[in-house]
N, C-alpha and C positions, 0 to 999 in steps of 0.2 A: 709372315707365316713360316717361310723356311729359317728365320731367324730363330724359331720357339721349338724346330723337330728335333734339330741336335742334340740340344741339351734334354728335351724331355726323352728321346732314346737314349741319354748316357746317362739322366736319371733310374730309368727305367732297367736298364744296366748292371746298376751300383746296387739297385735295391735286391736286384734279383741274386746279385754276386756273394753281397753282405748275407740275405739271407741262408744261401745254401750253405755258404762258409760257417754258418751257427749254425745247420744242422750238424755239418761232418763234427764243428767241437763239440756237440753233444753227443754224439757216435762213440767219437775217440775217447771221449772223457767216461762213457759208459765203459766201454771196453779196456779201461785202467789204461790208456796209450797215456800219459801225460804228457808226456815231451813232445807228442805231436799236437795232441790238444792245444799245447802254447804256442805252438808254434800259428796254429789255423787262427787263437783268438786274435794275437797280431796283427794280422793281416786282416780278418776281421772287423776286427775293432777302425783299423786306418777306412775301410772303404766302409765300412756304416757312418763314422764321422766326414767322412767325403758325403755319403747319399744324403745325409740330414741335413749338411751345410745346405747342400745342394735346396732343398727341399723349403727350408727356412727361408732361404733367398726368394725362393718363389712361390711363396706361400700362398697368395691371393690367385694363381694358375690352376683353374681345374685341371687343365691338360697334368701340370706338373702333378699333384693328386694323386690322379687319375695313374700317373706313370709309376709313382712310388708304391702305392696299391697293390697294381698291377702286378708291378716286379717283387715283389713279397710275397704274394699271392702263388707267382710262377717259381721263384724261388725256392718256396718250399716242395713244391709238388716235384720242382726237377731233384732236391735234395732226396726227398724220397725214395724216388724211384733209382735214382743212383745208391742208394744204400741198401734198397731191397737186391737191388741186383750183385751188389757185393757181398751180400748175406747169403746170396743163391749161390754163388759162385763159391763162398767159404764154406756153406755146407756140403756142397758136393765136392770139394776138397778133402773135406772129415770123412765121408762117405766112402771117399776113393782110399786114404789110409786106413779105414778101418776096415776094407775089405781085404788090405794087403796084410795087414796083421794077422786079419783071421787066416789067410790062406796057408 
């Protein structure tokens, strides 16, 4: 049993990493950044091919499943909410120079 935790928390991990990592490049790529976008799909790209490997290997594991699921699942929601709050943060940046302008 503790032979099967590790790996499905470092699947669990991978999936959740890979996925936030495709939100911010779709962030960045919205927001015309390109050169960061390449940079995020890189890295990306390595650790979605690391969760799959991962995944394929242990295919017949519900746990394993269950962990890749899971962390896509959480993945996105944490990507989310990290971009919502970046977005709070940059509008009330806008907010604060537009106030200084006006004055």
């Amino acid at each position: 049993m503790t032979g099967q935790i590790l790996p499905t928390i470092g699947l669990f991990l991978l999936a959740l990493v890979s996925v936030s990592l495709w939100t911010v490049r779709v962030a960045f790529t919205a927001d015309r950044r390109l050169a960061a976008a390449a940079a995020v799909a890189a890295v990306e790209a390595t650790t979605f091919a690391a969760a799959f490997s991962q995944l394929l290997g242990r295919i017949d594991s519900v746990a394993s499943l269950a962990a890749y699921a899971i962390g896509v699942a959480t993945g996105t929601v944490v990507a989310l909410e990290l971009e919502r709050v970046v977005c709070a943060r940059r509008a009330a940046g806008n907010h604060r120079e537009q106030e200084l302008v006006r004055s």
